[in-house]
N, C-alpha and C positions, 0 to 999 in steps of 0.2 A: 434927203436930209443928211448932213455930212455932221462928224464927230470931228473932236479936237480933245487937244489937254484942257485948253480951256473952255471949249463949248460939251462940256461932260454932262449928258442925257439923264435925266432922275434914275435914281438904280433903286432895285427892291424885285422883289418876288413876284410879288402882287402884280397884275398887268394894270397900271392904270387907265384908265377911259374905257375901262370893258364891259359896266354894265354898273348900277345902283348897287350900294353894299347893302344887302340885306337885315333887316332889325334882326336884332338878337333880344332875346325872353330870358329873363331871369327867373324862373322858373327852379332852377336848383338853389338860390338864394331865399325864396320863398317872395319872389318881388311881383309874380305871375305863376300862376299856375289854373290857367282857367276860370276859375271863379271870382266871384267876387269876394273884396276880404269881406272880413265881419265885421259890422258896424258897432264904433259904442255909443248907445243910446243917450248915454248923461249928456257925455262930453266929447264931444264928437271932434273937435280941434284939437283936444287937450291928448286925447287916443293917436288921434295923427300925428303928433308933433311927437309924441314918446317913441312910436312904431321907427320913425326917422332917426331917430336919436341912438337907438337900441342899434337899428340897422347901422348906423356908421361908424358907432363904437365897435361892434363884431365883427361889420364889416373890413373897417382900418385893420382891427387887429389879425385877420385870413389874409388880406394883401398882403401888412406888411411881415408878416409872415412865409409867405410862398417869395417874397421878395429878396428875400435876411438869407433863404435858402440857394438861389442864384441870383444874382442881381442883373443877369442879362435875359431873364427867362424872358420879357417879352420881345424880344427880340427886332421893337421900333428904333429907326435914326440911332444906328450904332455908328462908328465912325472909329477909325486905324487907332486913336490915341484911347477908345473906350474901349477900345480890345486890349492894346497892350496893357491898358491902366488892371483889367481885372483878370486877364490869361493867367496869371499863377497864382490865382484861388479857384479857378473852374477846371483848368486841364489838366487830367487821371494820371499822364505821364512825370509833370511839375509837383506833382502829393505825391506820389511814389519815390521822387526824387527826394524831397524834403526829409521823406521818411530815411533815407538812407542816411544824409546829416547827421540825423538824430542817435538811427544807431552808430555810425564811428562816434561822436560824443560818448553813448554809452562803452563803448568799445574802450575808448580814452579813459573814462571811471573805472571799470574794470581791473583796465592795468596799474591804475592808481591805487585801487584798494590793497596792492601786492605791499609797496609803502610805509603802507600805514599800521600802527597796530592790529592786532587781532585779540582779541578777550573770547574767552568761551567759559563757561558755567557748565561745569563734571560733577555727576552726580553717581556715583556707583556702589553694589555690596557686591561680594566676591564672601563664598562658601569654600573654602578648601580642606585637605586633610595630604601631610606629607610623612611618610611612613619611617621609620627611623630603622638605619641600618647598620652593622656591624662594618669591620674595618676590611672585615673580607670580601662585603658588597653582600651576603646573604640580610633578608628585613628582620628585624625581632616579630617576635609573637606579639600580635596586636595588645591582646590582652594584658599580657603582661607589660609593653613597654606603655600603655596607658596613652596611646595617640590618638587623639580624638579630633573631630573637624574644627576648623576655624573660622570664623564670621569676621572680615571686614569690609565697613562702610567708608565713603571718602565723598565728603563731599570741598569742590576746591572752585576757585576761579584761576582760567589759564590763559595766561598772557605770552603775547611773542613780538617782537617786532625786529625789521631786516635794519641793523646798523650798516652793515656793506655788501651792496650785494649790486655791483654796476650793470650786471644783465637787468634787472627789475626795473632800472632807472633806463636802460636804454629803450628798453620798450615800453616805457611809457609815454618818452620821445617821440618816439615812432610812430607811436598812438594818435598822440598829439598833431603830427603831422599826418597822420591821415584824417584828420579830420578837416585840415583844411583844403587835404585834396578831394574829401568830399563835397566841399561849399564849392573850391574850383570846377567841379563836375555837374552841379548844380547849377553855376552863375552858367557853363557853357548848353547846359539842358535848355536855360529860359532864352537865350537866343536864339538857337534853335528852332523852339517852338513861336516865337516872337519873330523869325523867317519864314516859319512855316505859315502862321497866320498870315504874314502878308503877301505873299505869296497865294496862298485862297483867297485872300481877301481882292487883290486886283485881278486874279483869274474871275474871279466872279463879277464883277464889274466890265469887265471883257467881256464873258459871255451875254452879260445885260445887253451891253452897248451893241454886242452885234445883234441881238434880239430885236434893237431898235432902229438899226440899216434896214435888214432886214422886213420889216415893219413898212419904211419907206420904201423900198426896193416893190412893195405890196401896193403901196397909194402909187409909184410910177406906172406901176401895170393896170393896174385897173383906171389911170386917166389913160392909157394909153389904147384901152380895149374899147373905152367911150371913143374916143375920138377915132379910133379905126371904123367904129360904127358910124357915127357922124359920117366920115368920109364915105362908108359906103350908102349910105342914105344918097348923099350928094353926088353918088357916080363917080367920084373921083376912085375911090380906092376897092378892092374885090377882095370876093370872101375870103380868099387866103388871106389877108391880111388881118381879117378878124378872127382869123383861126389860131394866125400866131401869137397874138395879141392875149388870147384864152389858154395858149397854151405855156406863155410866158409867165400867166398871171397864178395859172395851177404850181410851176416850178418852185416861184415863189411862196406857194404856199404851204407847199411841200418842207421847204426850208424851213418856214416859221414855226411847223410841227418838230423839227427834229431839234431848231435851236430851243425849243423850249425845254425839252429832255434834258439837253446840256446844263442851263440853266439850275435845273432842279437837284442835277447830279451836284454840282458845284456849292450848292448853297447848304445839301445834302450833309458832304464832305466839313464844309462851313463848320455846322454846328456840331459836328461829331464832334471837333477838334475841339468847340468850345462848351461841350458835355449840354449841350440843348438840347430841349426836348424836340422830336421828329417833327412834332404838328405847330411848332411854334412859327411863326410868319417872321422871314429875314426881310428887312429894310435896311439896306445900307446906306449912307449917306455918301454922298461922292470925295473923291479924294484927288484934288489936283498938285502933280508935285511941282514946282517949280522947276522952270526949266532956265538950268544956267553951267557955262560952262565949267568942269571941272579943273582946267587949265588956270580960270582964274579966282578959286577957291582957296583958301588956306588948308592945307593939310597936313599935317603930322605927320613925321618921319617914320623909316619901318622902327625904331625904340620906340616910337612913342604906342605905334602901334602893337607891336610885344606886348609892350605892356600892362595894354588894354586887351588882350585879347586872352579869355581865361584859359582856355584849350594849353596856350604855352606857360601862362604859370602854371597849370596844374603841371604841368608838366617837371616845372624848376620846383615845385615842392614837393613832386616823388622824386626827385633828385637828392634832397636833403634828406625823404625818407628814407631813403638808399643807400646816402653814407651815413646815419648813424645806425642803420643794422648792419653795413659793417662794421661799422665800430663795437658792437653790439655782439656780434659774432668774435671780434678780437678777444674781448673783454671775455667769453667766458672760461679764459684760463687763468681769468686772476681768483683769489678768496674769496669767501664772502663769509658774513659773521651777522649770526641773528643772537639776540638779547631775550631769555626766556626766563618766566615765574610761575610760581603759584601759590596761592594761599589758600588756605580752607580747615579743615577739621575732617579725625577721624572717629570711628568709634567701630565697636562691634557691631551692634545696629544700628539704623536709622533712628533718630529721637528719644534715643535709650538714657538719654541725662549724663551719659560719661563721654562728651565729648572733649578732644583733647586738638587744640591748633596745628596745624603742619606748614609748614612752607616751603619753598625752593626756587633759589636763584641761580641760572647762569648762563654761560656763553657758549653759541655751540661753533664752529669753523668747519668751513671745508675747502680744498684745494681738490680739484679736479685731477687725476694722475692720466687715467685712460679711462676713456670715454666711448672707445671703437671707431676714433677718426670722425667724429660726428660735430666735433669743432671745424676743425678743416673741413668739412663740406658746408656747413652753413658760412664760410668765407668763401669760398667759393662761387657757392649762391649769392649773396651778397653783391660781390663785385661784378656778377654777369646781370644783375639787376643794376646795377649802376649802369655798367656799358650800354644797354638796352636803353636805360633812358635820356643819356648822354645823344645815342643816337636818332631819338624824337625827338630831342629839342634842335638838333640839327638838320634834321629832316621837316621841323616845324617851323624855322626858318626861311628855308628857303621856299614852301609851300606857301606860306604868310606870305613873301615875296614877291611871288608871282601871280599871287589871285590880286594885289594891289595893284599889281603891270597891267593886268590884264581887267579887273573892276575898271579901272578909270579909261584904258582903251574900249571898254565894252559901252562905258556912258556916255562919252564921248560918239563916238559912231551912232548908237539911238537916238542921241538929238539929232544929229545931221541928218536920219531918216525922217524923223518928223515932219521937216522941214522939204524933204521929197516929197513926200507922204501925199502932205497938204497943198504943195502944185501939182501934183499928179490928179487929186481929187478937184481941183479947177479947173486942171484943164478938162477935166472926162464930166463934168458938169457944163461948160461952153460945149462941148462935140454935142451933150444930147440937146441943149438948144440948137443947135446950129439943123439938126436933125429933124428936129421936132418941125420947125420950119419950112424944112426941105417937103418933110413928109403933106403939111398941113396946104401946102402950095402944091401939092401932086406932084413935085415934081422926082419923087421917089417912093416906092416903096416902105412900110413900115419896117424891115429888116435893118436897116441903117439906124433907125432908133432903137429896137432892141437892141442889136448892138452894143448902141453908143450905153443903155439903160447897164448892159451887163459891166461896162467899161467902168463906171461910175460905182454900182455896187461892190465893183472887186477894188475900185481906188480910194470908197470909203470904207471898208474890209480892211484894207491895209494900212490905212492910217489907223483905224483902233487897233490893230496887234503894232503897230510900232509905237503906240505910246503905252502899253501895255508891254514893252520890254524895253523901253526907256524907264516904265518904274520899277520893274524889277531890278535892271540893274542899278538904282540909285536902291535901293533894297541891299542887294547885294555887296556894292560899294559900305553903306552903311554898317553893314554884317561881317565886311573885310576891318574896316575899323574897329571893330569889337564891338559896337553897339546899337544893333537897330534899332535902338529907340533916336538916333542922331536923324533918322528921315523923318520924326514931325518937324521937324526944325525946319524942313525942304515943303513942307507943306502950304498952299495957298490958303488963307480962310475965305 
């Protein structure tokens, strides 16, 4: 049985043709459980038809339920666009991401609320006693100079707000732009993981397909051990031939043990990535990409691809973060001037009926003299964080550069394999006829047809890993343009 792009073998977990699926008991719904139900005497239709009714309302609402919870939990006929459609609501790495967003935004309020007013509500009583003294600095006699404690209360509302204060404003700036280098960090997370899936996703499909060579590799052996027997029935052919025949037949099965392993690992791998449950059953649905030259595609220049690609904006927006904390850094040897008030009432005590209003207005300044050089090193800092990121955009460049050289030289070459692939696999299909023949005429040995068997299982082996790195690198091409989601586009329906 030979594989192609386009003759792609049903893929899934499940071995199909392997045996009757089992009834399942509902039993934990209450739909079985051994007995029989309980009859209702009156109304015996009327009982049934409620029991049904009860049951699908409860029912609907636990599905859609367990559903609302993952939408891939059952894990039937998924397919490349129902993964990316739902990868960043299921995968733990994409929610952690998210989360980071959220706090640079808070990060961005933070430095905002520096800005904005501040009110605060002072409530205080203060007990004192100050002792009165002569001019010589010795104290009078308590007694006699008649000093006794003091009680005041203050109750006020206290206001401030920054009229100039350009450090506050620059890093709020700065703020501000970290937070779009966090989306930038994010948008480059979901591609990633949007590579990653597909990447598992045609590994797994690979491993299927060889599952099912392999498979065939098993129906060639065993016609091959009948008809060594036949031959030997008929004299023509000797034991050893049915020996090899048995022993050809075990190798392969041997195989189909180990590919199953693989399989499992991979689908394994699968649903970690897309937070499923272990016991859930993977059915993939097949994925054929088109196969077309990239020579005669329209493509996007390396700008266009810049800047499509988040990696290097994020890059150019910590650049901007970069120069306004230097600037930021510059800035803080100029002034800055806060506007401050208060108003409130005092008295002796709290609630005492003698309160009397207070207030107070005004401006406070300050200019920075010495600081202990602690400006000059945050410019410092500054511009070696510029330099640094001056030199990933330059180094992002030309790295962007060269994975496009070399994506479109990589797709290129995988289709031309294909196309070996699939005569290589004709021809090693005619050799085991030609064999088969030979052997079936006596006029050789069965060795020539194992042989020719092994010939064929390694030349349909390597047509499915070369159209399995024909999709990757259209994957990959895709993931150099900024956006894997551009290979459904390449997709057959």
């Amino acid at each position: 049985m030979g594989t192609s792009e386009d003759e792609t073998p049903g893929f899934g977990l499940r071995l199909r043709g392997r045996g009757k699926p089992q009834a399942r008991t509902e039993s934990g719904l209450g739909l079985h459980s051994g007995r029989r139900p309980a009859q209702c005497p009156a109304m015996p239709k009327r009982c049934h038809l409620l029991s049904i009714l009860l049951f699908a309302v409860f029912g609907g609402f636990a599905i859609q339920g367990s559903a609302a919870a993952n939408p891939l939990a059952d894990g039937r006929n998924l397919g490349l666009e129902e993964l990316f459609d739902r990868i960043e609501d299921l995968n733990l790495d994409l929610l952690i991401g998210r989360e980071g967003v959220t706090q640079a935004e808070t990060a961005a309020d933070r430095e905002r609320s520096f800005l904005l007013p501040r009110v605060d509500l002072n409530a205080s009583q203060f007990r004192s006693r100050q002792p009165l003294t002569r001019a010589g600095g010795d104290a009078f006699d308590e007694p006699a100079a008649g000093v006794r404690p003091i009680n005041r209360f203050e109750g006020k509302i206290v206001g401030s707000i920054s009229l100039i204060d350009p450090v506050n404003i620059a890093t709020y700036r700065a703020a501000r732009r970290g937070v779009r280098v966090a989306e930038r960090d994010y948008e480059q997370a979901v591609q990633e993981i949007l590579a990653a899936v597909g990447r598992i996703y045609f590994t797994h499909l690979r491993n299927v397909s060889r599952f099912d060579v392999i498979e065939s590799n098993i129906e060639r052996a065993e016609v091959l051990l009948q008809l060594a027997r036949n031959q030997l029935d008929a004299g023509v052919a000797t034991q050893i031939d049915v020996t090899r025949a048995e022993a050809q037949l075990a190798i392969e099965e041997q195989a189909r043990l180990q590919q199953e392993t693989v399989v499992v690992d991979s689908s394994l791998t699968l649903k970690r990535l897309l937070d499923l449950d272990v016991g859930v059953e993977l059915d993939l649905r097949p994925a054929r990409v088109r196969r077309t030259d990239v020579d005669l595609e329209r493509m996007p220049d390396l700008g266009g691809i810049l800047e499509a690609r988040a990696e290097y904006q994020r890059e150019r927006e910590q650049r901007e973060r970069n120069l306004i904390e230097r600037r930021a850094a510059a800035w803080e040897r100029f002034p800055s001037l806060n506007l401050i008030g208060e108003y409130g009432y005092v008295s002796e005590r709290a609630f005492d009926g003698d309160e009397r209003n207070a207030w107070l207005v005004g401006v406070t300044a300050s200019v920075p003299i010495f600081e202990g050089f602690r400006i000059r090193s945050n410019q410092r800092l500054a511009e070696s964080r510029l330099r640094t990121t001056e030199l990933r955009l330059r180094d992002l460049e030309q790295q962007i550069a060269s994975e496009l050289t070399f994506a479109r030289q990589d797709v290129r070459s995988r289709l031309a394999q294909i196309e070996v692939a699939e005569k290589n696999r004709s021809l090693a299909d005619e050799e085991l006829r030609l064999a088969r023949i030979r052997f079936e005429q006596g006029v050789a040995d069965n060795r020539e047809v194992i042989e020719a068997q092994n010939n064929l299982a390694r030349a349909e082996d390597n047509l499915v890993e070369a159209v399995f790195l024909y999709r990757l690198g259209r994957l990959q091409l895709a993931r150099v343009h900024g956006d894997v989601r551009r290979l459904l586009g390449e997709l057959e329906n």
